[in-house]
Steps between C-alpha positions, in 0.01 A plus 500: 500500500617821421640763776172698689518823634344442840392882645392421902274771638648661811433723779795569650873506485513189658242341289768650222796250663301214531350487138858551409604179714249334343615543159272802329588735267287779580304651735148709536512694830111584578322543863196408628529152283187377632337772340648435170789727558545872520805758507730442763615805754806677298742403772408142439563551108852629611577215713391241270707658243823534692485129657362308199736289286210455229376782273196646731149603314283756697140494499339793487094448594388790760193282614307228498222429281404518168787684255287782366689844675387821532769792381619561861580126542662515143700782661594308866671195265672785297656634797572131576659449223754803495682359807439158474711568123768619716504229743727207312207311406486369144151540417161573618152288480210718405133529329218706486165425303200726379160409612425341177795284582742640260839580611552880631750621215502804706584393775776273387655763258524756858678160700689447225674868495563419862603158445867660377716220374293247776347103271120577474289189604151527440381271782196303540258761457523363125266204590236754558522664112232471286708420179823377617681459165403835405693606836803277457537786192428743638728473813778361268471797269564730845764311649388265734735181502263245631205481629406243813170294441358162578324501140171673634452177708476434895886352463732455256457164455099514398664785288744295304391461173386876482851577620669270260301711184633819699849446475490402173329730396715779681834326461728820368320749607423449857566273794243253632551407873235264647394532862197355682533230808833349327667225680739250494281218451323683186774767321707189281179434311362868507843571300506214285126615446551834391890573404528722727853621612441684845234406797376757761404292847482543871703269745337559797515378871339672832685635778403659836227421798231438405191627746767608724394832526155708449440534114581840303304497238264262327794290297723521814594124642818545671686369198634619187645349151860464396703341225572150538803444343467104474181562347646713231746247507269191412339735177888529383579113554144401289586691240846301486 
């Protein structure tokens, strides 16, 4: 089998080391994973960046939700995106949609002139488009370098064959990397499926006390996720 980009979603610079040990090539730092992700605090950015040995990908998403902004959001991931371009960090993972489910060309033309020399990802968002090979063109024709999608299905694997007629159809042009519930016991055939040359995937384990202390929030069980870095570890050595 062919070598696989493996890209390990992070939260931390720790999480940064142990997808590292575990054999990635790439990282995605996000917060707030449980909510899908959203932009991490600028000092975390700069820590990431400093302590990573793997190229480190920023997401930029100011909330949770659906990915249709308004212009002052538009704005808050601007401002975002001027420092995080400054930070060391190799790219940065973004999307925004119109209500119609078109992608904001406004929007990502304003990120984009804040972007400076930073990869543009246009993340998962994409699975929400309307006409998704119209906006592989579109997003190729303004830049973007890949765009992050399970094929418009629940997970990547139930997406296969619509990601296999993505990334041949945008081979040249644009990067395809699938994402969606990717494991070890399912990326070897969702590769040999599809062709594709990259994966996007969580390796996650809990730590902390759980009901040790009165709740903060609704979410709030004591524990948190980190990187696993024998679980990235076991995606690498299937894909051997």
């Amino acid at each position: 089998m062919k070598p696989v980009l493996l890209e390990v979603c992070v939260q931390s610079p720790a999480d940064c080391l142990a997808a590292a040990r575990g054999g990635a090539d790439r990282v995605e730092l996000c917060q707030a994973i449980e909510l899908g992700g959203l932009t991490p605090s600028l000092g975390m950015v700069s820590a990431a960046c400093e302590r990573s040995p793997l190229p480190v990908i920023v997401l930029a998403r100011p909330r949770p939700g659906d990915f249709v902004y308004t212009r002052e959001e538009v704005d808050l991931v601007k401002r975002d995106l001027e420092r995080i371009s400054e930070s060391g960090a190799r790219g940065v993972a973004l999307g925004a949609l119109t209500p119609d489910g078109g992608i904001d060309l406004e929007a990502i033309e304003s990120w984009r002139e804040a972007s400076g020399e930073l990869e543009l990802v246009f993340h998962r968002a994409f699975d929400s488009c309307q006409d998704p090979l119209g906006a592989l063109s579109l997003l190729a024709d303004r830049g973007v370098r890949r765009v992050l999608t399970s094929g418009g299905a629940p997970t990547a694997t139930e997406g296969a064959a619509t990601l296999a007629g993505w990334i041949e159809i945008a081979s040249g042009r644009i990067e395809i990397l699938p994402a969606g519930t990717i494991r070890a016991e399912n990326v070897a055939a969702l590769v040999e499926t599809t062709g594709a040359d990259q994966v996007h995937f969580r390796a996650p384990a809990l730590t902390g006390s759980a009901g040790a202390r009165p709740a903060l929030g609704t979410s709030d069980t004591g524990q948190h996720e980190v990187t696993d870095a024998e679980a990235v570890r076991a995606v690498r050595d299937a894909l051997a």
